[in-house]
C-alpha positions in Angstrom: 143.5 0.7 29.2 142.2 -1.0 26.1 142.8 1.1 22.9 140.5 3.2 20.9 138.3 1.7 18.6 139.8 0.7 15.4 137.6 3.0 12.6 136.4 1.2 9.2 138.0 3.8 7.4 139.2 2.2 3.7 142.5 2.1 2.0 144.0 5.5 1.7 145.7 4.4 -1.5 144.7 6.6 -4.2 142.8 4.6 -7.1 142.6 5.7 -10.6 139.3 4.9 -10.8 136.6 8.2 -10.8 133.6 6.2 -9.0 136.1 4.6 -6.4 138.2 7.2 -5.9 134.8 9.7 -5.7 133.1 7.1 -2.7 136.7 7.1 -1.3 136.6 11.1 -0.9 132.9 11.4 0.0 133.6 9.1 2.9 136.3 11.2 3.9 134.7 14.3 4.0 131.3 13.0 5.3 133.6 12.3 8.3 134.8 15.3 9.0 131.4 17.1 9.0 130.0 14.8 11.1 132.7 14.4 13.6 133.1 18.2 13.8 129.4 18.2 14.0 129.7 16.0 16.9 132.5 18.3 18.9 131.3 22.0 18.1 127.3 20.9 17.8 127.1 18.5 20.6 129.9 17.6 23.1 130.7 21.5 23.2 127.5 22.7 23.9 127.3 20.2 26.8 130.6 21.5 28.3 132.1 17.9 27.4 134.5 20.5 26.0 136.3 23.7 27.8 138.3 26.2 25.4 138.4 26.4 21.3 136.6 24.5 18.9 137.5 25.7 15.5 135.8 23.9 12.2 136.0 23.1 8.8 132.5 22.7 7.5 132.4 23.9 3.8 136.2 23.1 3.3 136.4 19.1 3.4 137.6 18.6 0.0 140.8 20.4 0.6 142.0 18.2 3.4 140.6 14.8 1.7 141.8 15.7 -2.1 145.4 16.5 -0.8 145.9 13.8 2.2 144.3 11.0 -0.3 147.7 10.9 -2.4 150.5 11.2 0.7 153.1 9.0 0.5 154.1 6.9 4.1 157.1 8.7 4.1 155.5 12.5 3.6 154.9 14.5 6.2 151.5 16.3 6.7 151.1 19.7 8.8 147.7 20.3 8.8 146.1 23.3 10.2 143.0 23.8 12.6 140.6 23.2 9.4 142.1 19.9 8.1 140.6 17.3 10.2 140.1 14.8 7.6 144.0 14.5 7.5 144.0 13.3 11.1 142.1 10.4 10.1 143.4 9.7 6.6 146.5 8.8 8.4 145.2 6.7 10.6 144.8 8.4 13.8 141.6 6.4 15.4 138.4 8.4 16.3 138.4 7.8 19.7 141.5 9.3 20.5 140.6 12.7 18.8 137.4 12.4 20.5 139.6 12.0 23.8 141.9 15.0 23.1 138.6 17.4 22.6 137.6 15.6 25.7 140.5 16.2 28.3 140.7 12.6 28.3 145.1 10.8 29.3 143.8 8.7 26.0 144.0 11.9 23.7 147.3 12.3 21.3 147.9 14.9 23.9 147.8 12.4 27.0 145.3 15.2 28.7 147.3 18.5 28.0 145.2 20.0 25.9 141.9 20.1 25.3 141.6 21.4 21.7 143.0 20.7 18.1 146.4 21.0 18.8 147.8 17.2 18.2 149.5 15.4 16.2 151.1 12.0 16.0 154.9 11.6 14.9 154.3 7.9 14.5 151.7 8.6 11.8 154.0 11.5 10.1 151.5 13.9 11.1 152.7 17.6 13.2 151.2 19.2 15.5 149.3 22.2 14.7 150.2 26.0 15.4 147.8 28.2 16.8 149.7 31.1 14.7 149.1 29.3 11.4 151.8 30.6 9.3 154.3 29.4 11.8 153.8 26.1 10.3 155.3 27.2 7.2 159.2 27.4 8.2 159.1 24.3 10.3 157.2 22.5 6.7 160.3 23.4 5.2 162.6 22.6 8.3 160.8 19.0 7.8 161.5 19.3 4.1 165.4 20.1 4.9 165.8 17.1 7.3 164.3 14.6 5.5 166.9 15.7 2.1 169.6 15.4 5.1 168.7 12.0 6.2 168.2 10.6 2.5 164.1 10.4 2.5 162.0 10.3 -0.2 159.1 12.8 1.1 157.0 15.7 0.7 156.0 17.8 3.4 152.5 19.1 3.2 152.0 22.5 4.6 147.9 23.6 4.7 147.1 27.5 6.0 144.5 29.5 5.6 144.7 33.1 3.3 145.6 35.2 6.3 148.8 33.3 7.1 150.2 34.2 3.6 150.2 37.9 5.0 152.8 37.4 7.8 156.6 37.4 8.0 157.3 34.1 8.6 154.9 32.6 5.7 157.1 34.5 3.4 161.0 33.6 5.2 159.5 30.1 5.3 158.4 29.9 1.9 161.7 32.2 0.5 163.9 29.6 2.2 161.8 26.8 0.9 161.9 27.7 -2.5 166.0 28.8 -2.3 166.6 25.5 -1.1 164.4 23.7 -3.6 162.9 21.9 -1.3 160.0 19.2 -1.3 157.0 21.2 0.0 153.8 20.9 -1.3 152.1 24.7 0.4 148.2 24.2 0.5 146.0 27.5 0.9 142.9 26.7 2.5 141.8 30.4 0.8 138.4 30.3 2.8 138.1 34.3 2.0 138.3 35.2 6.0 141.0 35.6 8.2 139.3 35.9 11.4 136.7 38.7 11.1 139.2 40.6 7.8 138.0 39.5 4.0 140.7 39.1 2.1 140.4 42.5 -0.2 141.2 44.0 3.6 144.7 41.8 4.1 146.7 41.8 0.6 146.6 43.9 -3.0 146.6 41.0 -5.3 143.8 39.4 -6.2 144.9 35.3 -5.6 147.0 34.1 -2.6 148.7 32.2 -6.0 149.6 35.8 -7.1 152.9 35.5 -4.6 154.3 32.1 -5.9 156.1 34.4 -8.9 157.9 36.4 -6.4 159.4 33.2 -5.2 160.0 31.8 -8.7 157.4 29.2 -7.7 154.7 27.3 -9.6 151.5 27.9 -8.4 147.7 26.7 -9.3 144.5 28.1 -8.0 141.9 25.1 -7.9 138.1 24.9 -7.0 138.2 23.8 -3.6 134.7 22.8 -3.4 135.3 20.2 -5.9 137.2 17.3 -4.6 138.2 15.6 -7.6 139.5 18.5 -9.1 141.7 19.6 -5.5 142.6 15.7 -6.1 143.7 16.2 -9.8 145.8 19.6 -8.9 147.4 17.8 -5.9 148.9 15.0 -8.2 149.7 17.4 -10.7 151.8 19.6 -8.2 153.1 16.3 -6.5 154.6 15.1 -9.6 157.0 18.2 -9.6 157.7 18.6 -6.0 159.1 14.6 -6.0 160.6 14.9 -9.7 163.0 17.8 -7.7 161.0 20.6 -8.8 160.9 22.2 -5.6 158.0 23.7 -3.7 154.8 24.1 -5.5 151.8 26.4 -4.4 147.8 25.0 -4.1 145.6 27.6 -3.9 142.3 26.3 -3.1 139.0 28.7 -3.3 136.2 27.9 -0.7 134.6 29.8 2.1 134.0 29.1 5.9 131.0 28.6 5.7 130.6 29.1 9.9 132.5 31.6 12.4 136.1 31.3 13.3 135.1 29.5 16.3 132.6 28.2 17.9 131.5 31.4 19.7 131.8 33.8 17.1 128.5 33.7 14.9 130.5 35.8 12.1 128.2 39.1 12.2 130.4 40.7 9.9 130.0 38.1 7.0 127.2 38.8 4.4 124.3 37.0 4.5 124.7 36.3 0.5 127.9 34.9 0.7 126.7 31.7 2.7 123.7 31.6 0.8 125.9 31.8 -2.6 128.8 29.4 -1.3 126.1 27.2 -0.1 124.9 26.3 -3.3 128.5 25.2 -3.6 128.9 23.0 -1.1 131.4 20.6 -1.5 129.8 17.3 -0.3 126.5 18.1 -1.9 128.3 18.6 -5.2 130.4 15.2 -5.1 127.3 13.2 -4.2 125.0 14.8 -7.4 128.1 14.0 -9.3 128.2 10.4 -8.3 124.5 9.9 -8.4 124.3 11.5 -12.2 127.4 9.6 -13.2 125.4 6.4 -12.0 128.9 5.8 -9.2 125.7 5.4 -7.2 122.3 5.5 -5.3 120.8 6.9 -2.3 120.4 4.4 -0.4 123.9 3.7 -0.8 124.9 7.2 0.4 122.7 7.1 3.3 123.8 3.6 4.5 127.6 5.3 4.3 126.1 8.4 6.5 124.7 5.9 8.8 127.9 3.5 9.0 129.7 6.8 10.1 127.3 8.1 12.6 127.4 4.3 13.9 131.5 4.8 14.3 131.3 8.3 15.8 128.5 6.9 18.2 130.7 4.3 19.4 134.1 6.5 19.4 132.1 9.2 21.9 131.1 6.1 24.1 135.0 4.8 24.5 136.4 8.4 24.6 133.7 9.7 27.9 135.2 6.1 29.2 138.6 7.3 29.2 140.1 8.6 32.4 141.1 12.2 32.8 144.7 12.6 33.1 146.3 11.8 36.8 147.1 15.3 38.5 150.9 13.5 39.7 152.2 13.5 36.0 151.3 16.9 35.4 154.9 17.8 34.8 155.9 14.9 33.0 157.5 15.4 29.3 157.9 19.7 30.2 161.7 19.2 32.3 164.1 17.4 31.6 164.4 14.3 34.5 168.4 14.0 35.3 
């Protein structure tokens, strides 16, 4: 079986300067949307895809402003929101494309037919369906690589709702007794599910509850990549100095249901017709276009470039074989 198609994605190194670093992160998240386009738009709605397709359209700059300045040696436990982190670490487009897919060339081999992947080669975990379960095995991460002498930072992304269940908080109390390097990432998208916010916690800011824990936190505009970007390198600088964990608050909305067939009834009209006006990609391409970083033409020939690599990662991925019945059991018992 030949291997998936090697993306053009460029060098995740994180560059200093604004109008490299802003093509760098519009790339990124111009990905995203258009791959998730692709699955919950497209493949989904022709039952290419059976089960969950959750999205992060509205949210992109979170995963590309924090992922852009992991080190090889951090660790990155994204949640079902933070695409872009997939393929910031390398992880080729026709393999996620496969896993969505059913396909044995998936991260999954087959098993699983959804988001839940990851890549241990590429540093990257698995996500949990119940998100704030993430949080205690970020620090668990954290704890082994201290153990085994490595220089790393886990990165642990969630959404607002996790930060109201036990084990966010045991996670994030042992995290922060242990000192540990964990960088904590609240995708704050204003919805758990179907409950706002003002319905799941008294404070007003998820950042509110880093005090408790004597730990430093930052709330950051999250529909403004440069500044996610800036807050990220800021926190980073503590967490690898020794500092401990560090909390990231970033403010955005979901600006679609929790899934793919849930048409979010219960959100106000107003609010995606406010937080549209905010949207994240829009606002880094008039930034780069005012700040002369570019033209049009050039942002549409990057659109197309991408469209051109999802094209071609949908073709290799329906070419992939489903997964043979006979090794259904393989990797679940232990073979004596």
């Amino acid at each position: 079986m030949s291997a998936a198609p090697v993306s053009t994605l460029p060098s995740t190194s994180a560059s200093g300067e604004p109008a490299e670093l802003a093509h760098k992160c519009l790339y990124y998240m111009t990905l995203m949307r258009e791959v998730e386009d692709r699955i919950e738009r497209k493949l989904y709605r022709q039952g290419k895809i059976v089960g969950g397709v959750y999205v992060g359209r509205g949210q992109e700059a979170i995963p590309v402003g924090t992922a852009l300045l992991a080190e090889p040696d951090d660790v990155l436990l994204p949640s079902h929101r933070d695409m872009a982190v997939m393929f910031i670490r390398g992880m080729p487009l026709g393999r996620v494309f496969a896993q969505y897919m059913g396909r044995a060339d998936g991260p999954t081999r087959g098993r699983e037919g959804n988001m839940h992947m990851g890549d241990l080669k590429l540093n990257l975990v698995s996500i949990i369906s119940a998100l704030a379960a993430t949080v205690p095995v970020a620090a668990g991460v954290a704890l082994a690589m201290r153990y085994l002498g490595k220089p790393g930072v886990a990165f642990s992304y969630f959404g607002d709702g996790a930060t109201s269940r036990g084990d966010w908080h045991e996670g994030v109390n042992f995290a922060t007794v242990q000192k540990l390097p964990v960088l904590f990432i609240c995708n704050n998208n204003q919805y758990a599910y179907s409950t706002p916010l003002s319905a799941q916690m008294a404070c007003a800011n998820v950042a509110d509850r880093g005090p408790a824990y004597s730990m430093p936190a930052e709330i950051v505009d999250g529909n403004d990549v440069l500044a996610v970007h800036a807050a990220t390198r800021r926190a980073l600088e503590q967490v690898r100095a020794g500092g401990g964990p560090y909390l990231l608050e970033c403010k955005t909305f979901r600006m679609t249901g929790h899934s793919a067939h849930d048409a979010a009834h219960y959100v106000p009209k107003e609010l995606f017709e406010e937080w549209e006006r905010m949207d994240p990609i829009a606002r880094l391409r008039s930034k780069m276009l005012a700040n002369g970083w570019a033209d049009e033409a050039g942002l549409e020939r990057v659109r197309a470039g991408i469209l051109r690599e999802i094209d071609e990662a949908v073709e290799w991925a329906d070419r992939s074989p489903y997964p043979d019945p006979a090794t259904l059991l393989d990797d679940v018992y232990e073979q004596s």
